[in-house]
N, C-alpha and C positions, 0 to 999 in steps of 0.2 A: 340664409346661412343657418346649417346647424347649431343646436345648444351648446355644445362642448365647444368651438371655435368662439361664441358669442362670449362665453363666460372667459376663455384665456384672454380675446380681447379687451374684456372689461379688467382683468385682474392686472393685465401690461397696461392699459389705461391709468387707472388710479395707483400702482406704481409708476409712472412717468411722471405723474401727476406730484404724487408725493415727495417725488423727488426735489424737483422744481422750490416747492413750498417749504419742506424740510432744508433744504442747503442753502438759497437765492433770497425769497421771499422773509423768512424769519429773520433774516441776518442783514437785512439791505434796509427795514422798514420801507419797503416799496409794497403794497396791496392789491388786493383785488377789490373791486367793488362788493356787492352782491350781498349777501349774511354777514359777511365778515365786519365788513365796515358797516352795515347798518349795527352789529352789536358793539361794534368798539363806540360809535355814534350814543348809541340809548345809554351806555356805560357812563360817557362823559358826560352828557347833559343830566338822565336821572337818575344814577346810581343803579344801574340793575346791570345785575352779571353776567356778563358774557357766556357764562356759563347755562345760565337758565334762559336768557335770550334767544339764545344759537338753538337751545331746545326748540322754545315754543315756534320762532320760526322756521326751522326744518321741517319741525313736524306740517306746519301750516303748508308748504310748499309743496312736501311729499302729497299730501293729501289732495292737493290741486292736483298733481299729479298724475298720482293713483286714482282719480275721479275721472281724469281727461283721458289717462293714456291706458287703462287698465293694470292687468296683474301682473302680467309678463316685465311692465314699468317696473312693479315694486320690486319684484326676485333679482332684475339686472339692478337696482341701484340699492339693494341689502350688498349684494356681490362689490358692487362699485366702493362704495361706501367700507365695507369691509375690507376688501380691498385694501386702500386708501390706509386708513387707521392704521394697518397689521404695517405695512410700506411703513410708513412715520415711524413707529414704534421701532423695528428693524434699524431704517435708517439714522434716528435720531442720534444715537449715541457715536457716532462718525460723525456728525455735521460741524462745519460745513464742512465739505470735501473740495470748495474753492473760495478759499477766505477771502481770496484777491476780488473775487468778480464783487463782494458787497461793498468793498468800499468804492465802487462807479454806480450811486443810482441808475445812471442810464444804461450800462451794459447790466443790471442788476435786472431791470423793469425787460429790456430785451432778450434776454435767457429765460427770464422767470416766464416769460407769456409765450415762448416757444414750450416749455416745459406743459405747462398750466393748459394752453391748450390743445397741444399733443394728447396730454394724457384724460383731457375731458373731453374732448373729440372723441376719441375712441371709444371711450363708456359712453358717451352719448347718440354715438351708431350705433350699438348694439342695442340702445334703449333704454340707457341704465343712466341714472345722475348719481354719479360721487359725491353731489353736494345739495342742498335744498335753493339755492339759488340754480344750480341747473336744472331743477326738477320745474322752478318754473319758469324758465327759457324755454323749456320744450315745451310745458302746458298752454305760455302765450302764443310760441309760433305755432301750435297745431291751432288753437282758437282763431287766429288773426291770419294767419297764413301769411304772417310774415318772416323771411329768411332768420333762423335763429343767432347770425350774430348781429343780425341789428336790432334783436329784443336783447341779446346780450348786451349791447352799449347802451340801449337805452333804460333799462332797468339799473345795469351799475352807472353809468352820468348823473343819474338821478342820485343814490346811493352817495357818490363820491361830489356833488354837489352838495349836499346835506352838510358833508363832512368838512366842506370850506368856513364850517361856524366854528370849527377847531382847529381845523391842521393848514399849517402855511402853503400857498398857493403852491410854491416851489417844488416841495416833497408831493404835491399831489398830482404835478404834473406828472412825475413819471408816473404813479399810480393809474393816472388816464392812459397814457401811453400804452402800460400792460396790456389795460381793460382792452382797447383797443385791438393791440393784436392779437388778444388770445380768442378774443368774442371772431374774430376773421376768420382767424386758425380753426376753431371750432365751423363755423361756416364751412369754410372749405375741405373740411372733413367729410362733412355731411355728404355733400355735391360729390365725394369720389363713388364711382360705381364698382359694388362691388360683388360677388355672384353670392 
């Protein structure tokens, strides 16, 4: 695939993406695993910010990354990433655009992980991660050569196991649930062929 298709699909990616996260996810308290919940995690037990957390481990993942996948990695997931941001930013001030879907965790976690990984799918065919937890999804599955949604689950189970030292089982299962289908969804992206 040419550069100019790879960059529209990353940029329809992390819009999809953003979408999902900005209207469903923020509004349902349902999650993803991965950075997110490990920084809400380090927040609640040692006081550190979400803010400077989310840094240092993006950067840390990016650079697995960009170590594993090379440079063409970095450029698709500035795009991704950028992407993403600019989407939120746009979409936020509209959200949510279906106030009904958050009050059903379950149809919440079921949208949000079609959304979530529609739109990381995408950037993640083209070689780009919108996020530092998928930068090392892809870093594990190229190392291990195992299919990347099952280092997706396996990396957020872990994540969202941590997070049973806080958050009630209940609300976490739809959490698992997302992770679940988005980490598939994303899978099954990958497997489509495409020229």
């Amino acid at each position: 695939m040419k550069t100019l298709p790879r960059i529209l699909l990353a940029l329809l990616g992390s819009a999809i993406q953003a979408v999902g996260v900005c209207n469903i996810h923020a509004f349902a308290d349902v999650t993803e695993g991965g950075v997110l919940g490990m920084t809400l995690l380090l927040d609640h037990w040692f006081a550190i910010s979400p803010a400077l957390s989310a840094l240092i481990l993006n950067l840390l993942c990016y650079a697995l990354g960009f170590r594993t996948l090379g440079k063409k990695f970095l450029l698709y997931s500035a795009i991704s990433g950028v992407g993403y941001s600019v989407s939120y930013a746009l979409l936020s001030p509209f959200a949510p655009l279906w106030p009904q879907v958050s009050a059903s965790p379950l149809l919440s976690a079921l949208l949000g992980a079609g959304f979530v990984g529609v739109g990381a799918g995408l950037c993640v065919r083209v070689g780009g991660a919108p996020g530092g937890d998928d930068a090392l999804a892809m870093a594990i599955s190229r190392i291990t050569r195992i299919d990347i949604q099952w280092v997706y689950l396996i990396t957020d189970a872990v994540v969202l196991g941590l997070s049973l030292t806080y958050i009630p089982l209940g609300r976490l299962a739809y959490s698992l649930l997302t992770v679940v289908l988005s980490g598939q969804i994303i899978g099954g992206i990958q497997k489509v062929k495409m020229r």
